[in-house]
KELO-30752 format. One record per residue (C-alpha): residue in one letter; y negated, z negated, x. Coordinates in steps of 0.001 Angstrom, whole numbers, plus 500000, padded with zeros to 6 digits. Each point is the difference from the previous one (the first is absolute). Layout:
// KELO-30752
aYZX...
***
This chain:
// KELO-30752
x845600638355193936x501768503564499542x502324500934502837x500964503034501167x501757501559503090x499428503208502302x503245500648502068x499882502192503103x502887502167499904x498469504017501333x501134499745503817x502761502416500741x501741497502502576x500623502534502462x501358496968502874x502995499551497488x501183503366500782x501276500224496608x501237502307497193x499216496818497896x496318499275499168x498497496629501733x499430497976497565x503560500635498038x501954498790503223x501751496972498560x499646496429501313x502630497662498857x500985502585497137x496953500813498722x497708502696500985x496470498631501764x497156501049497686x502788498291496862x499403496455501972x496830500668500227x498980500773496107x502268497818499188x497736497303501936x497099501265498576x501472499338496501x500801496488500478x496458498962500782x498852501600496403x498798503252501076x499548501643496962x499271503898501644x501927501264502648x498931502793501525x501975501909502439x498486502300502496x502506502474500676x500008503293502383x503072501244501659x503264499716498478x498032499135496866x502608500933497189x502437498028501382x497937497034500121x499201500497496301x503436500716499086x500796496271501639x497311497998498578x499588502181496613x497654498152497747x499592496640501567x496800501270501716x497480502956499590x499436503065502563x497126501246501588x500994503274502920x497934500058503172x501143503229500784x498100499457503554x500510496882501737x496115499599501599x500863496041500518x500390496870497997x496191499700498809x500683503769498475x503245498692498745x498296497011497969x497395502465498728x502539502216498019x500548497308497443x496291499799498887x500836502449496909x502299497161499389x498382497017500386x496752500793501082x498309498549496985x502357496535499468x498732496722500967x502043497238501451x502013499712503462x501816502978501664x502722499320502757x500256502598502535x503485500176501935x502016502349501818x503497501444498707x501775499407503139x498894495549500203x503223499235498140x499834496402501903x497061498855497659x500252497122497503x498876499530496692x499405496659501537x497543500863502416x498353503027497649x499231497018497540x498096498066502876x498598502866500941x498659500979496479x499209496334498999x497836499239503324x497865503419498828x499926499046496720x498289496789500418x497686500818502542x498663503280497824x500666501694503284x499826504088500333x502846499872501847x502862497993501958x501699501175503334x504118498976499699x500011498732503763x502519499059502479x500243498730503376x501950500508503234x499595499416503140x500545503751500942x497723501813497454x499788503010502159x499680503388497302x498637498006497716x496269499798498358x498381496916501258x498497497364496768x496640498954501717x499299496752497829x496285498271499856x498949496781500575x500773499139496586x503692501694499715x498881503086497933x500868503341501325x497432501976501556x501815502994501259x503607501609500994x500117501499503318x502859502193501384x501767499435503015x498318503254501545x496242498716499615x500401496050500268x497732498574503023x502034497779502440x498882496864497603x501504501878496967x503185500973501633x500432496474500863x500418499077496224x503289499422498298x499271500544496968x500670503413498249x499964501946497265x502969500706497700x498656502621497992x500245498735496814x496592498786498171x498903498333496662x496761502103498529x497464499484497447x500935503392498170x496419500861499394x498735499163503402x502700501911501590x499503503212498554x496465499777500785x500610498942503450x502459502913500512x496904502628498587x498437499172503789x502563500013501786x500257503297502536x502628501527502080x497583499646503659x502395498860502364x502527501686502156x502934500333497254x497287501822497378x501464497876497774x499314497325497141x500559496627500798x500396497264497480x499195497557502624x496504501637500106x499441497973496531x499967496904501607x497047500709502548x498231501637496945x500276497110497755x498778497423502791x497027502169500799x498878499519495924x500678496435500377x503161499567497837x502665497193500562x503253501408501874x502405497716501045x503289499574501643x503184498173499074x502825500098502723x503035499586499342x502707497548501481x502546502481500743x499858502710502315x502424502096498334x498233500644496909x497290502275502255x503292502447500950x499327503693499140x503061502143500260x498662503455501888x503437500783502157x504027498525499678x499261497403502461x497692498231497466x502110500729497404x502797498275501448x497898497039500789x498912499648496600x503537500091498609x501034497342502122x496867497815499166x500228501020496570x503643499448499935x499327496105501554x497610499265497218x502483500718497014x502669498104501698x497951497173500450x499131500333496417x503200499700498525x500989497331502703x497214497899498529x501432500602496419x503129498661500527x501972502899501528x502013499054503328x500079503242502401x502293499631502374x498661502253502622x496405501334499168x500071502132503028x502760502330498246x499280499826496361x498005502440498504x498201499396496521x497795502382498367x496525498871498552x501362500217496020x503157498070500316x500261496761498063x502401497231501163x500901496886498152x500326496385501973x502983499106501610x501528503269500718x500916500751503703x499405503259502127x502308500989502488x499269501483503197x499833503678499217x498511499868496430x497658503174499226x498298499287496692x498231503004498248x497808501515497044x499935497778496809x503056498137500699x500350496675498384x502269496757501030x500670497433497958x500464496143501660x503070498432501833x501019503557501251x501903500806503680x498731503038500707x501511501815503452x500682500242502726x499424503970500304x498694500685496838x497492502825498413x498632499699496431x497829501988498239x498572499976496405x502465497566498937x499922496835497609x502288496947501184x500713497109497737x500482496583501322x503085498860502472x500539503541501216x501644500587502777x499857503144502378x501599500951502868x499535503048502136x499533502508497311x497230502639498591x498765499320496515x497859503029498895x498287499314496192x502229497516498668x500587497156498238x501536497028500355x501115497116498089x500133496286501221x502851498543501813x500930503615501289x501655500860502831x499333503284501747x502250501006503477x500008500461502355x499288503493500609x499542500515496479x497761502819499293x498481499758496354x498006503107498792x497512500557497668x500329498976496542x502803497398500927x499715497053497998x502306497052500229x500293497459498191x500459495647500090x503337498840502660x500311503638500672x502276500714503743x499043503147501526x501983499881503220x500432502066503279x499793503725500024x498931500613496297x497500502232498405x498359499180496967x498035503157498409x497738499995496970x502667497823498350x499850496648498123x502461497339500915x500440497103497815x500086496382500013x503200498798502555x501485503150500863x501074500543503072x499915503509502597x501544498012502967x500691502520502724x500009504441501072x498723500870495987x497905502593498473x498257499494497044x497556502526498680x498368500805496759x501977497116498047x499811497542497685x502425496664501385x500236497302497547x500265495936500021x503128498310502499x501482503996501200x501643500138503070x499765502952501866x502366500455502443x500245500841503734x499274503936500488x499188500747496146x497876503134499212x497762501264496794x500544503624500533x496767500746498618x498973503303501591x501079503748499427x497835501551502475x497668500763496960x499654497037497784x500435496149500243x501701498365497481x500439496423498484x502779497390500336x500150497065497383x502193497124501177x499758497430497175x500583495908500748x503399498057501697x501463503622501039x501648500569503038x499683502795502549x502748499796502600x499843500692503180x499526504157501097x499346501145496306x497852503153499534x497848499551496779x499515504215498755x496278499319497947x500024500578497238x502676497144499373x500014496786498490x501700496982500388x500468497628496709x500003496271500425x502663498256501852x501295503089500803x501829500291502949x500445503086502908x502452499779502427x499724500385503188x499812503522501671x499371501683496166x497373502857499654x498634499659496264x498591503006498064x500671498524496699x498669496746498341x501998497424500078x499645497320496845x499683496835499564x502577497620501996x502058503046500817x501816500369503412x499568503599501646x502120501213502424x499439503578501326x501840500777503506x503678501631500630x502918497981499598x501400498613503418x502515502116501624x502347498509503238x501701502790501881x502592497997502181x499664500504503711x498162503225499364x496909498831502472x502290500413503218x500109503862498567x496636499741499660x499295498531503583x502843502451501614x498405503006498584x496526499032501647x501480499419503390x501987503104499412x496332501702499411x498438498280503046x502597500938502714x499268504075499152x496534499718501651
***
């Protein structure tokens, strides 16, 4: 059977007093209504319609052509919401999942119950359901004898027998596509809101004698909609618990959950530890038998295997196996390193490539360059690759040496084997197994500094 999905995403959000749209305020790294398609997608959903309203370009600028668009320019409430896509998929047959842009808690898992348990039954439609034992705000699932649903009641017109149920609504729903958008046809805005209510579809399909049933889920969390900060930091943190847990149960060890922070796309082989303090972000990627931490932030960034990290930032890069990186190593974007590459403390790595088993142990700079195989580059060494207008290229080819303090003046090359002395600043190539040398010749003045001291004092004792 065809599957398709409606997602809620109109609401302004005015409780997150926010320049930000709702639904774009990130949890875990990744914007709300993204988890939330992105769920959609892994239980086959072949549409995806998106219901947006305020802040709608930015929303489509985010999600681009993963889903299609229908504007409510007015919000008149969520059964008005769902009736915007009929030009869309008013005509299709199959099942249509109806969720809100700001659940980002929900699981494929539970949308495939959810969609399976309709499926077989032929129902018209299936209530996601949840249960506390303080359901107070919530619409009330008044089950029959039999378990089917006969009717959603909100918190503000339950008797004292329907207040007294735990069981609530979560606001996502599997539909028959047909039935819905002939159910939604009768539905009216009569209350005290003058608005549309998509929970209006369930009283109308029980009154024509249709099947509507209710599967609840296990965990609470999943029934979270984000509507102010405080909910958005509760979902982080139960979001946040769930990826951990996750990667704990592939084979990651995590040292201390309670201060590690993974986003929702990062991959991480087995075997590789997390130190307290580990932020994880974007598409980054970690190979197995890694040590990454304590104290530090990746983003975007492919690791190979036996890495190991140590307080630094890694922004875009790359990084070969057996690494090391720090600490306080700060490696920018379009750094790529190589196999047995050191990158120690207090270095900056800049859209350059190192190469296999070169070293930048300690207070180095190296920026738009090209390092190749077993270089050493020495303690306080520069590429000079900025003018103040234009960045320019340094090529160090394999086995040279950079000594210690050497400024690099791009554009320069250094040939194979070639070795710069200590303290030199190079602004011409230097070939293949050459030494350069390019500072002053040592000059001793005897006992000149006590001239140099008596002249100071001399200076100090006129104030």
């Amino acid at each position: 059977m065809r599957r398709m999905a409606i997602v809620l995403a109109a609401g302004q959000g005015k409780r997150m007093k926010s320049k930000l749209y709702k639904v774009l305020h990130p949890v875990c790294g990744k914007p709300m209504v993204g988890h939330v398609l992105d769920t959609v997608k892994q239980v086959n959903c072949e549409r995806s319609i998106v219901i947006v309203g305020h802040g709608a370009e930015a929303v489509q600028s985010y999600l681009g052509e993963t889903a299609e668009y229908v504007l409510q320019e007015q919000q008149l409430g969520t059964g008005h919401a769902v009736k915007m896509a009929k030009d869309l998929l008013g005509s299709e047959k199959g099942s249509t999942i109806v969720i809100c842009g700001d659940t980002p808690l929900v699981t494929a898992e539970t949308l495939e119950a959810l969609t399976e348990l309709h499926e077989s039954n032929n129902a018209a439609a299936t209530v996601l359901t949840a249960y506390t034992e303080n359901p107070k705000g919530y619409g009330r699932v008044i089950r029959s004898e039999d378990g089917s649903v006969l009717r959603i009641v909100e918190q503000k017109d339950c008797s004292p027998e329907e207040d007294a149920v735990c069981e609530f609504n979560t606001g996502t729903y599997c539909f028959d596509n047909a039935k819905l958008f002939a159910a939604l046809e009768k539905v009216t805005n009569q209350n005290v809101q003058q608005e549309y209510y998509l929970t209006d579809v369930i009283g109308i399909m029980v009154s024509q004698g249709e099947t509507v049933l209710g599967y609840m889920t296990d965990d609470y969390a999943e029934s979270i909609g984000v509507n102010d900060r405080l909910a958005l930091s509760e979902a982080e943190r139960l979001m946040r618990e769930r990826i951990n847990k996750r990667h704990m149960l592939n084979g990651v060890t995590i040292i201390d959950p309670a201060s590690t922070y993974i986003g929702a796309d990062v991959i991480i082989g087995s075997d590789t530890v997390l130190h307290p303090g580990t932020v994880l972000k974007g598409s980054t990627s970690i190979g197995e038998d890694c040590q990454i931490g304590p104290q530090s932030d990746i983003k975007d960034s492919v690791i190979g295997d036996g890495v190991a990290i140590k307080h630094s930032v890694l922004d875009q890069a790359e990084v070969g196996s057996r690494t090391t990186v720090g600490p306080f190593a700060y490696l920018r974007p379009k750094s790529q390193l190589g196999e047995d590459v050191k990158i120690g403390d207090f270095v900056e790595i800049k859209n350059a490539k190192i190469d296999n088993g070169s070293k930048v142990s300690h207070l180095s700079y190296v920026g738009d360059a090209s390092v190749g195989k077993n270089v050493n580059v020495g303690c306080g060494a520069i590429t000079v690759n900025y003018d103040g207008y234009n960045k320019f290229i340094t090529e160090i080819e394999d086995d040279a040496f950079i000594g210690s303090n050497v400024n690099l003046i791009a554009p320069v090359k250094v040939g194979k084997g070639a070795y710069v002395v200590a303290g030199s600043t190079i602004t011409h190539a230097v070939p293949e197994n050459d030494l350069a040398i390019a500072r002053n010749r040592q000059e001793n003045k005897p006992g000149y500094a006590e001239k140099i001291r008596a002249r100071a004092k001399a200076k100090k004792d006129k104030k």
